[in-house]
mmCIF file as Biopython writes it, N, C-alpha, C and O atoms, coordinates in Angstrom:
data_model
#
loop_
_atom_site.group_PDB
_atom_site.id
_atom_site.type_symbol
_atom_site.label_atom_id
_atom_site.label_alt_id
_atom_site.label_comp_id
_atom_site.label_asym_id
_atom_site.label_entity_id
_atom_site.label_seq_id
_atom_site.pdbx_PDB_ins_code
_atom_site.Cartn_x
_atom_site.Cartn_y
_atom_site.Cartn_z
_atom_site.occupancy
_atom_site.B_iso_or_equiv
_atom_site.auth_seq_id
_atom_site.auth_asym_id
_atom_site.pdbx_PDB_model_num
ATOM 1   N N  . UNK A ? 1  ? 27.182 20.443 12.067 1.0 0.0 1  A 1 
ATOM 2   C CA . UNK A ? 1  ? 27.500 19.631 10.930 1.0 0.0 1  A 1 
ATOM 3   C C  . UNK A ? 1  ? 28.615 18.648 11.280 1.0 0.0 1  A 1 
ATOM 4   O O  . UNK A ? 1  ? 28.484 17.526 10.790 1.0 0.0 1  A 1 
ATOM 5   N N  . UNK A ? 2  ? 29.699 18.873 12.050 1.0 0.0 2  A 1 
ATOM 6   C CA . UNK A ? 2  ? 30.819 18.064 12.614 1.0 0.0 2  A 1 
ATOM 7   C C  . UNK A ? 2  ? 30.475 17.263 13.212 1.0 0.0 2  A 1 
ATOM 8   O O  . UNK A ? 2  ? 31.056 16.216 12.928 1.0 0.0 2  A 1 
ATOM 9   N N  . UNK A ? 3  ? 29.283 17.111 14.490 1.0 0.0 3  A 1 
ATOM 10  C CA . UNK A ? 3  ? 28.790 16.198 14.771 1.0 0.0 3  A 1 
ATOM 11  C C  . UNK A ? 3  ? 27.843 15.564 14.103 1.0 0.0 3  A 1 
ATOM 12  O O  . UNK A ? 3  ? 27.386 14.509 14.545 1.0 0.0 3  A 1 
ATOM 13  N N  . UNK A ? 4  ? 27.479 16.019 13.135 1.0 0.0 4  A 1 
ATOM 14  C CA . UNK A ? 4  ? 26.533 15.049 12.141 1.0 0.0 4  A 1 
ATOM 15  C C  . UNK A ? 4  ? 27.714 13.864 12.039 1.0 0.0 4  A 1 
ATOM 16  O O  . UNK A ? 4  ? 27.595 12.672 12.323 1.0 0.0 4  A 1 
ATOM 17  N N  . UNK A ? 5  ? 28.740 14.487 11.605 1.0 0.0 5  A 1 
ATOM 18  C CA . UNK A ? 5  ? 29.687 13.655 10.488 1.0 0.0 5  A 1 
ATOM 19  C C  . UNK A ? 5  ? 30.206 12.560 11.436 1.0 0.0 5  A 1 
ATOM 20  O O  . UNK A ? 5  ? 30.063 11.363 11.187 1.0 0.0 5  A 1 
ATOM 21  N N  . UNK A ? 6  ? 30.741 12.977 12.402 1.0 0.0 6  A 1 
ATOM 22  C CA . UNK A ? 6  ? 30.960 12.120 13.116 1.0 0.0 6  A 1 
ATOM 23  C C  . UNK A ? 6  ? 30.629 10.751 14.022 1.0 0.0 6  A 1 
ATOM 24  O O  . UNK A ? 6  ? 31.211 9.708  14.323 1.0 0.0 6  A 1 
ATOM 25  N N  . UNK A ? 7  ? 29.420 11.350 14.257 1.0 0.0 7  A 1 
ATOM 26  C CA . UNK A ? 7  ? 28.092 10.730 14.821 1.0 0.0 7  A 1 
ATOM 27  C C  . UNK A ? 7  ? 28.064 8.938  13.203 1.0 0.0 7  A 1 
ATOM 28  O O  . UNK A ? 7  ? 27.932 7.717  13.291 1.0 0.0 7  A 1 
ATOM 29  N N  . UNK A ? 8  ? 28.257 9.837  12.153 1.0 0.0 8  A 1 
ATOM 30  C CA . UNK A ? 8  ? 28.022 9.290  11.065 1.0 0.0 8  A 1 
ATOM 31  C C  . UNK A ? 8  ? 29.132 8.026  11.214 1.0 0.0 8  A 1 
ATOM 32  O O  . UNK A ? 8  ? 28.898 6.818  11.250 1.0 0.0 8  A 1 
ATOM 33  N N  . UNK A ? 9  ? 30.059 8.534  11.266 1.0 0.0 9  A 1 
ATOM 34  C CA . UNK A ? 9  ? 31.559 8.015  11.501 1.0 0.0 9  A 1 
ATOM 35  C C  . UNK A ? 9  ? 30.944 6.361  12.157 1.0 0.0 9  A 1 
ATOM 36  O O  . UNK A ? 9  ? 30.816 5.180  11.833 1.0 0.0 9  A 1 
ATOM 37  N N  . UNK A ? 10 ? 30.702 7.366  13.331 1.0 0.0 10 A 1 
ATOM 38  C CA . UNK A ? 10 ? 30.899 5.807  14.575 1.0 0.0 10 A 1 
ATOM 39  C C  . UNK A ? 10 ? 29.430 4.820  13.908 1.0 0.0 10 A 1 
ATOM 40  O O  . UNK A ? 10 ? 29.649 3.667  13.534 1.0 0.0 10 A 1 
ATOM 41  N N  . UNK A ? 11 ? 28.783 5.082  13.868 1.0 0.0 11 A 1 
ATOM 42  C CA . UNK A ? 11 ? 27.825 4.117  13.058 1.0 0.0 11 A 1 
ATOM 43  C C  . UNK A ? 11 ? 28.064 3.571  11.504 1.0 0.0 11 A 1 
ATOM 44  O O  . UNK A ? 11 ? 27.478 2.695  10.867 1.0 0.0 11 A 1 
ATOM 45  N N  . UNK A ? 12 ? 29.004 4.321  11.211 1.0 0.0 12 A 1 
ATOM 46  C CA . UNK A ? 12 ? 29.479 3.301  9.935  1.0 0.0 12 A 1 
ATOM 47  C C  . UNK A ? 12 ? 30.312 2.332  10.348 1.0 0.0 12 A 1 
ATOM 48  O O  . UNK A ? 12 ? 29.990 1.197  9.998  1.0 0.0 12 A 1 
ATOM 49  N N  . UNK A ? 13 ? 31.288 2.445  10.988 1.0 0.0 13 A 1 
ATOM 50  C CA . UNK A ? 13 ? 32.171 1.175  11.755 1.0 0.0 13 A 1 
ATOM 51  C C  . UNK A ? 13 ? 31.973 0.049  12.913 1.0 0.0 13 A 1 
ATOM 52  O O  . UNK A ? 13 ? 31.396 0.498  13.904 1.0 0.0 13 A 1 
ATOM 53  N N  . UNK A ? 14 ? 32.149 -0.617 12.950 1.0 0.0 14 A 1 
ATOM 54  C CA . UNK A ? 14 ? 31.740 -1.782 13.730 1.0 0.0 14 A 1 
ATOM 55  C C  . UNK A ? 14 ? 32.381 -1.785 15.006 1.0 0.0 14 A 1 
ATOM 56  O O  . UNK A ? 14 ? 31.795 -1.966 16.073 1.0 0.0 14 A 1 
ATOM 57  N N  . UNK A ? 15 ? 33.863 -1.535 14.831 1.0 0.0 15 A 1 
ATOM 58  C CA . UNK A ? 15 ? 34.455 -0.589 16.200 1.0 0.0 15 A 1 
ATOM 59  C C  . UNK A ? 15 ? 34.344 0.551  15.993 1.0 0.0 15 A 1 
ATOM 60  O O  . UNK A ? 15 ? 34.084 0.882  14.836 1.0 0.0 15 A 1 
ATOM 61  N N  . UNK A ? 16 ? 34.482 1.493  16.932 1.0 0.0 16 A 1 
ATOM 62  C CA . UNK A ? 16 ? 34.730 3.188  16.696 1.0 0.0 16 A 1 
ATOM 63  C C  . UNK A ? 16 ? 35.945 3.260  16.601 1.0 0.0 16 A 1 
ATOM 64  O O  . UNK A ? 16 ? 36.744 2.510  17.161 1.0 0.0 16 A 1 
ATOM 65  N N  . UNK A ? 17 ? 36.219 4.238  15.828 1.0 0.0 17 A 1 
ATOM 66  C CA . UNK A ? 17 ? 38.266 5.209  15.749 1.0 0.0 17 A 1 
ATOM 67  C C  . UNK A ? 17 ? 38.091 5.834  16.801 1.0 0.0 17 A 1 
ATOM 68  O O  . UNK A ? 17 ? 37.187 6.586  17.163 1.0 0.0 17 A 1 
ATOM 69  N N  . UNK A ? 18 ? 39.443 5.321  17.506 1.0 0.0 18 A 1 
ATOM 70  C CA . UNK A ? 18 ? 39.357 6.419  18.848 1.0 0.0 18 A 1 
ATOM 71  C C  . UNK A ? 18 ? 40.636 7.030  18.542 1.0 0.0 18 A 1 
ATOM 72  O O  . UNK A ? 18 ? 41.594 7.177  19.301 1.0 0.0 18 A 1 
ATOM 73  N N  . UNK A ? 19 ? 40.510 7.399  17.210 1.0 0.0 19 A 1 
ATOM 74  C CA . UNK A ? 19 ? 41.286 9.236  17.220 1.0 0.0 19 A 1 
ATOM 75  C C  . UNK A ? 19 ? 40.195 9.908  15.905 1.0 0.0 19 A 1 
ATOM 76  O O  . UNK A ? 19 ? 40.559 10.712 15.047 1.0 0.0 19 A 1 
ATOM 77  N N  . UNK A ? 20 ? 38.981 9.395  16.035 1.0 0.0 20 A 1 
ATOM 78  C CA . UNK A ? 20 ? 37.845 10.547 15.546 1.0 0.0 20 A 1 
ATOM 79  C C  . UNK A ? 20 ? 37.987 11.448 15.636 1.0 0.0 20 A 1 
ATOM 80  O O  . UNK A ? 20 ? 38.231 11.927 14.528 1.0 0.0 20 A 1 
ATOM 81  N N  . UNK A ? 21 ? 38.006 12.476 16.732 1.0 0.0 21 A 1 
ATOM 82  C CA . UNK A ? 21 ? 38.706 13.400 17.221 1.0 0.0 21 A 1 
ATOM 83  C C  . UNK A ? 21 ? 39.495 13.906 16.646 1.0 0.0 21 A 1 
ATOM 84  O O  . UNK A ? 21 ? 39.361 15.118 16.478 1.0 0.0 21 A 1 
ATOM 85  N N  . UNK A ? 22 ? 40.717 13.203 16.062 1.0 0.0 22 A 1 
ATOM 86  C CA . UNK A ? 22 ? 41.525 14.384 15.297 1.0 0.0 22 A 1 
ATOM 87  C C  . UNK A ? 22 ? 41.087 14.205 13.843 1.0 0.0 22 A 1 
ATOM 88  O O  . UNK A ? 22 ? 41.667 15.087 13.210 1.0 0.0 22 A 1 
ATOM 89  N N  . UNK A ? 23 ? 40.110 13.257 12.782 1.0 0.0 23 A 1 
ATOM 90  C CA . UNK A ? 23 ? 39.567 13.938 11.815 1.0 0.0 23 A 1 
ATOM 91  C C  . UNK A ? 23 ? 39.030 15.276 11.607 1.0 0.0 23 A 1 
ATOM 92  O O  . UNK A ? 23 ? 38.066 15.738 12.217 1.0 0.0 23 A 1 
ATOM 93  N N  . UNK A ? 24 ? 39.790 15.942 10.602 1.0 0.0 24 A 1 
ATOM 94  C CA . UNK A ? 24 ? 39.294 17.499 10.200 1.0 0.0 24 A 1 
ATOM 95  C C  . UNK A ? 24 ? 38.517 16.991 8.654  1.0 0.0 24 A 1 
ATOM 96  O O  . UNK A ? 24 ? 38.839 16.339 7.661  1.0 0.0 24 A 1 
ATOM 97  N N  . UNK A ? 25 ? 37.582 17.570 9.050  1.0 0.0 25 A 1 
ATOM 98  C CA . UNK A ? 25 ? 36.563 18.662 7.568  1.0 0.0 25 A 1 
ATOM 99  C C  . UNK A ? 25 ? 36.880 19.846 6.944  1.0 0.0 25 A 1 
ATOM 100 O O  . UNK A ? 25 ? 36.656 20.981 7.364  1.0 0.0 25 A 1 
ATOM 101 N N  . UNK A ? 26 ? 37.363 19.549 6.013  1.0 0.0 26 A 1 
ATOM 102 C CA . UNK A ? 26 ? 37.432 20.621 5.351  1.0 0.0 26 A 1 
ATOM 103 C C  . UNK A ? 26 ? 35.639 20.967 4.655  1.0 0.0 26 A 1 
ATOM 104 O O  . UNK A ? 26 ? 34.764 20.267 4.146  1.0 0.0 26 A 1 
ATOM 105 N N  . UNK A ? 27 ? 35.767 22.202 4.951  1.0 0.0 27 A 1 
ATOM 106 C CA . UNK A ? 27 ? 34.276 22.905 4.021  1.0 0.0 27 A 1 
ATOM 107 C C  . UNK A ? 27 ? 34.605 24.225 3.567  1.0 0.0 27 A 1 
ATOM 108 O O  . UNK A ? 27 ? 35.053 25.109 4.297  1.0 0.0 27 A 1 
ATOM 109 N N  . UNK A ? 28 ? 34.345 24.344 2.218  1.0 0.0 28 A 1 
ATOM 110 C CA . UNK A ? 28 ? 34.628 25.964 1.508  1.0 0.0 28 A 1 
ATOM 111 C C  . UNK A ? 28 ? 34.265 26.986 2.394  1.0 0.0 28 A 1 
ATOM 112 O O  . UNK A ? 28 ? 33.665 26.969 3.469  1.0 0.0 28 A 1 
ATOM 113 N N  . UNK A ? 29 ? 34.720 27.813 1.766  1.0 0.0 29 A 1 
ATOM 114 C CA . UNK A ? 29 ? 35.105 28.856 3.133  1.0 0.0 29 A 1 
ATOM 115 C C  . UNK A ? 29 ? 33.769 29.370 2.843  1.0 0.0 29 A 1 
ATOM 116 O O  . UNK A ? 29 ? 33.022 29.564 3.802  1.0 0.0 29 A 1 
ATOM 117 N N  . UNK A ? 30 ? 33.339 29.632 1.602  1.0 0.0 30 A 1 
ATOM 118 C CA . UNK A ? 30 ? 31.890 30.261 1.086  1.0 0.0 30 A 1 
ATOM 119 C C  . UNK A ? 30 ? 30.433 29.845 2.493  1.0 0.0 30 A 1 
ATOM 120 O O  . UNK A ? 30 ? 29.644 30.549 3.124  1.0 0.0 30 A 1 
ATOM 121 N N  . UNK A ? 31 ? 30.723 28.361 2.433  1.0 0.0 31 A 1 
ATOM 122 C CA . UNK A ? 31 ? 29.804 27.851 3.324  1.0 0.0 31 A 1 
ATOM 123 C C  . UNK A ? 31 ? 29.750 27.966 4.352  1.0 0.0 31 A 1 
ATOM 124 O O  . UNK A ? 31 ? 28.656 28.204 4.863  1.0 0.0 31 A 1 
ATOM 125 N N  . UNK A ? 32 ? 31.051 27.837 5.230  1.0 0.0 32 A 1 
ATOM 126 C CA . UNK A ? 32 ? 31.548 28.466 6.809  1.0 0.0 32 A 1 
ATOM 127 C C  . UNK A ? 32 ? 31.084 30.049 6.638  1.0 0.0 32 A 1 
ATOM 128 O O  . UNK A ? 32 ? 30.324 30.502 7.495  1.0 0.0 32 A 1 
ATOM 129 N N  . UNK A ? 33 ? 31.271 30.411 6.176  1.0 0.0 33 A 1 
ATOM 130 C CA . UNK A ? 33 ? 30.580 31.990 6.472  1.0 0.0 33 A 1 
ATOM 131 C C  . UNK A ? 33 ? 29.615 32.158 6.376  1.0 0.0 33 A 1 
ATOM 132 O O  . UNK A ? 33 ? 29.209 33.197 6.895  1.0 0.0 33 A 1 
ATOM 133 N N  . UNK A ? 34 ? 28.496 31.172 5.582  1.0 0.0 34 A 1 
ATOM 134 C CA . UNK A ? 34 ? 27.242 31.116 5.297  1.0 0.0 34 A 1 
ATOM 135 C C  . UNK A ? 34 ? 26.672 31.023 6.735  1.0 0.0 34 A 1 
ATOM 136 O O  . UNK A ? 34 ? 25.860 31.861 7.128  1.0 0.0 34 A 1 
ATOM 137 N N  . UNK A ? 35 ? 27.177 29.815 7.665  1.0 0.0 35 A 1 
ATOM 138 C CA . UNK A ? 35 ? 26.804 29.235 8.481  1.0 0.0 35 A 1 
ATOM 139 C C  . UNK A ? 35 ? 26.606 30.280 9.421  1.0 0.0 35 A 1 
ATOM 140 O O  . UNK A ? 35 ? 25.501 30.627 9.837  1.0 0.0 35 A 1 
ATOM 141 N N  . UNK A ? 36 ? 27.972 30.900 9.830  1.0 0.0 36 A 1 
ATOM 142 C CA . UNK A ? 36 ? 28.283 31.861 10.704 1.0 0.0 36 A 1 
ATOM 143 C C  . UNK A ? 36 ? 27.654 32.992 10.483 1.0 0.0 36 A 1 
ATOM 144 O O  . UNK A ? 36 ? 27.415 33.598 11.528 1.0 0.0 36 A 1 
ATOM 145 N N  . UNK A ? 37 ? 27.205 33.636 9.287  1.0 0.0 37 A 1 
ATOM 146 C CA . UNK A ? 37 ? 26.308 34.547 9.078  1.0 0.0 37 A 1 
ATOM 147 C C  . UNK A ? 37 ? 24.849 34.329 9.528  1.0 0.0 37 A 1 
ATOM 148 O O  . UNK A ? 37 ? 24.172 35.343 9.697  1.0 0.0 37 A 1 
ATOM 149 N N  . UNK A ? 38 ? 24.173 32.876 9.787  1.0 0.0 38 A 1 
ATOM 150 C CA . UNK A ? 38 ? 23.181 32.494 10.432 1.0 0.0 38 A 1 
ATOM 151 C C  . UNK A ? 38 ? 22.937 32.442 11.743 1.0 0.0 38 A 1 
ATOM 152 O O  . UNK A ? 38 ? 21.854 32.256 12.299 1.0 0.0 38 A 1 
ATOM 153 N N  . UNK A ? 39 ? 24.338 32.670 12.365 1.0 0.0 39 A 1 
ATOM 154 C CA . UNK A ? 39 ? 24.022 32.203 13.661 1.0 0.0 39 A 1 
ATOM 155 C C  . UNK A ? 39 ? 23.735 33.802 14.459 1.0 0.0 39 A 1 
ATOM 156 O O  . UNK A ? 39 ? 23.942 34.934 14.023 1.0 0.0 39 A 1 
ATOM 157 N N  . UNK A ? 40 ? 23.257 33.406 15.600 1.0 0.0 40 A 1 
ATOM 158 C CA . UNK A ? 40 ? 22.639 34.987 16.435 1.0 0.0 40 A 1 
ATOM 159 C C  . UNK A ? 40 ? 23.879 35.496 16.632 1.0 0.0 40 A 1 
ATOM 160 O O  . UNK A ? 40 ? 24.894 34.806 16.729 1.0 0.0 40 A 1 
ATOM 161 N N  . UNK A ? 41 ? 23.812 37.382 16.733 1.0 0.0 41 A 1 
ATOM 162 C CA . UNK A ? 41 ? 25.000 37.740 17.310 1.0 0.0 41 A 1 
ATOM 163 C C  . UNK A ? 41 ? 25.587 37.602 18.420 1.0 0.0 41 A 1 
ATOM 164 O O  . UNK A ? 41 ? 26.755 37.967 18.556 1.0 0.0 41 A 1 
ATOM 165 N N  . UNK A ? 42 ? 24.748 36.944 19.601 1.0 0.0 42 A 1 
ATOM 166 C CA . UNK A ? 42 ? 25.292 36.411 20.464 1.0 0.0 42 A 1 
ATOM 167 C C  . UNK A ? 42 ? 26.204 35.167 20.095 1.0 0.0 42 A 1 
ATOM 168 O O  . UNK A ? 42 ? 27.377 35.048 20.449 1.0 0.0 42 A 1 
ATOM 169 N N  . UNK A ? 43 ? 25.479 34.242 19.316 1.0 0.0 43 A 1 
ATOM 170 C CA . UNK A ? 43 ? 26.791 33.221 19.192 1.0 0.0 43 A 1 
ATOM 171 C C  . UNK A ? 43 ? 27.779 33.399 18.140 1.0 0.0 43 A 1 
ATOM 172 O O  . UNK A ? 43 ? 28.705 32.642 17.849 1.0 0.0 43 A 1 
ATOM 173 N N  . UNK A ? 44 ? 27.358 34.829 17.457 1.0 0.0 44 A 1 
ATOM 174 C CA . UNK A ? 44 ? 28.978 34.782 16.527 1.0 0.0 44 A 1 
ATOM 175 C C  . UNK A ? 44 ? 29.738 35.323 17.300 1.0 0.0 44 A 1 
ATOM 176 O O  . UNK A ? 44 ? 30.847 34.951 16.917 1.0 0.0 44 A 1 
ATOM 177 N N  . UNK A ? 45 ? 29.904 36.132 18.365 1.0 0.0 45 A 1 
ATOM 178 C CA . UNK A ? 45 ? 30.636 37.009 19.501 1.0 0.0 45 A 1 
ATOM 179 C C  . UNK A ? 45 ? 31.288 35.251 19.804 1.0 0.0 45 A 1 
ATOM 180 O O  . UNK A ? 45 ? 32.368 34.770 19.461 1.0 0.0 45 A 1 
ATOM 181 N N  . UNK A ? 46 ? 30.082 34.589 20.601 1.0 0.0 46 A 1 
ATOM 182 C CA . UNK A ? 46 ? 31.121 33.401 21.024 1.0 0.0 46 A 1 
ATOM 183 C C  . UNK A ? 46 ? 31.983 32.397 20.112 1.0 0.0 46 A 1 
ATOM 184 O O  . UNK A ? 46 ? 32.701 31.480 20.511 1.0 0.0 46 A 1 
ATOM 185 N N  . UNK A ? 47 ? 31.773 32.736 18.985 1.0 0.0 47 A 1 
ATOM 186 C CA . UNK A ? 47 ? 32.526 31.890 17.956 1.0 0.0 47 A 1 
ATOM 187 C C  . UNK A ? 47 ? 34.108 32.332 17.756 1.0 0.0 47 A 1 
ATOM 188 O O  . UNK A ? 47 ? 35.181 31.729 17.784 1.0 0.0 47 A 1 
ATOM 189 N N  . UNK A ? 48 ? 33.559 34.139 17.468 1.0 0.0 48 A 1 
ATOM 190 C CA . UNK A ? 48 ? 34.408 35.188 17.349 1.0 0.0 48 A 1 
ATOM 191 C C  . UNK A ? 48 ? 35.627 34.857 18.638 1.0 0.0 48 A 1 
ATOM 192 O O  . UNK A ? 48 ? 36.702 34.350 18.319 1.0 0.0 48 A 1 
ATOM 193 N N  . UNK A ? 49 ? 35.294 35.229 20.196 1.0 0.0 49 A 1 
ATOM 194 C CA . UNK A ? 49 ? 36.212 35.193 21.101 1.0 0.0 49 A 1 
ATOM 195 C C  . UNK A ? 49 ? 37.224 33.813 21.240 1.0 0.0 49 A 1 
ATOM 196 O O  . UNK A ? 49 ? 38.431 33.716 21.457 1.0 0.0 49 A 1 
ATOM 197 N N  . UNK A ? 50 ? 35.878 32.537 20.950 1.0 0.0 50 A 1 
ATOM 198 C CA . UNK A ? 50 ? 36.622 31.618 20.573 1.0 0.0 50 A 1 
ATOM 199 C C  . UNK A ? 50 ? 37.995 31.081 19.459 1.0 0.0 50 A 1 
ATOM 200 O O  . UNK A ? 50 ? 38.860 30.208 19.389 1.0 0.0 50 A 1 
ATOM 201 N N  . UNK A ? 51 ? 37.661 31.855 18.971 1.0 0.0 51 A 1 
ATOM 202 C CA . UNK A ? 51 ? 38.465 31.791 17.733 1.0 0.0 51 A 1 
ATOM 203 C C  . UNK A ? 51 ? 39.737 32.632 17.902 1.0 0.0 51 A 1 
ATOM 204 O O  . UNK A ? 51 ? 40.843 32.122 17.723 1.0 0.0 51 A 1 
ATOM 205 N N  . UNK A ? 52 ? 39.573 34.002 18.270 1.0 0.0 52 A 1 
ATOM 206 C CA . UNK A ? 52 ? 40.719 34.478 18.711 1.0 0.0 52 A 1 
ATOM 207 C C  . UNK A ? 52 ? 41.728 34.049 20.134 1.0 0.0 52 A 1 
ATOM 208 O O  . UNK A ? 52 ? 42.920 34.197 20.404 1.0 0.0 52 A 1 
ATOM 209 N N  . UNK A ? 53 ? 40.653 33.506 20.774 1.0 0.0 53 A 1 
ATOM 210 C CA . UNK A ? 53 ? 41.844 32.394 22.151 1.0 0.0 53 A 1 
ATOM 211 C C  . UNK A ? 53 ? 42.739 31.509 21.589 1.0 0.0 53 A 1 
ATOM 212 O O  . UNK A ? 53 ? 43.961 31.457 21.733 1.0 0.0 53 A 1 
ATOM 213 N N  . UNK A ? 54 ? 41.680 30.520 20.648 1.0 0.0 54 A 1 
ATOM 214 C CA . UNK A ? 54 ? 42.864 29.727 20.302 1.0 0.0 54 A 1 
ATOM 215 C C  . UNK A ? 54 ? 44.196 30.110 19.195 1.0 0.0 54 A 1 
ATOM 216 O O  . UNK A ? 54 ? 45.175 29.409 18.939 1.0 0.0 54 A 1 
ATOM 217 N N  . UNK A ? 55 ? 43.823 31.538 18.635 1.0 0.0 55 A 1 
ATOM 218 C CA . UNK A ? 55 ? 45.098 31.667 17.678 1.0 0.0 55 A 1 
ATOM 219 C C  . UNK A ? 55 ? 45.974 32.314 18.539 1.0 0.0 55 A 1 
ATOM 220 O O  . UNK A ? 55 ? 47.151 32.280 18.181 1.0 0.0 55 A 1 
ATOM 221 N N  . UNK A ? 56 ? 45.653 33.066 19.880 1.0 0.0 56 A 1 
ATOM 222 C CA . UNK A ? 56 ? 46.215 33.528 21.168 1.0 0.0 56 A 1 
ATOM 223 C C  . UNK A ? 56 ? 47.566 32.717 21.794 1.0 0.0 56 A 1 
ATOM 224 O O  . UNK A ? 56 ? 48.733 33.006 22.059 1.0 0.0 56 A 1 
ATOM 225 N N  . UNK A ? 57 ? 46.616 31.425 21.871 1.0 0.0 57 A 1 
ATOM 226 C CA . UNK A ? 57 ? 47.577 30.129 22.791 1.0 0.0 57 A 1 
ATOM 227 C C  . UNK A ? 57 ? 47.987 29.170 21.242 1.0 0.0 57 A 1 
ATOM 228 O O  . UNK A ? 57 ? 47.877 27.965 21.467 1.0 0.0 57 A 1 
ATOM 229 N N  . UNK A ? 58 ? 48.242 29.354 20.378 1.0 0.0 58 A 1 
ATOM 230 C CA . UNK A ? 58 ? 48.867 29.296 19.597 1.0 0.0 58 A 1 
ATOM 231 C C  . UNK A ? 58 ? 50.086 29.904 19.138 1.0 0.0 58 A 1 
ATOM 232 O O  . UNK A ? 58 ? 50.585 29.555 18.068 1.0 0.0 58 A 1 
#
């Protein structure tokens, strides 16, 4: 969905933002879990490990 949006981004503008990149989405939390409840347990493990690295090196 982030790269939808983004993707969206650069084709709405005539130049691109080159700090796209740091635009955040917010999406209800209801829906992020929706998502993540769809995905295989292989990729919630990788979402999962992901997620705990970066609050790690944080």
């Amino acid at each position: 969905m982030e790269t939808a949006l983004r993707n969206m981004q650069l084709s709405l503008t005539a130049a691109p933002n080159p700090f796209y990149e740091e635009i955040s989405f917010d999406i209800p939390q209801a829906f992020a879990t929706s998502l993540f409840e769809q995905l295989a347990p292989a990729d919630r493990n990788i979402v999962i490990q992901a997620g705990d690295a970066y609050r790690a090196a944080a």
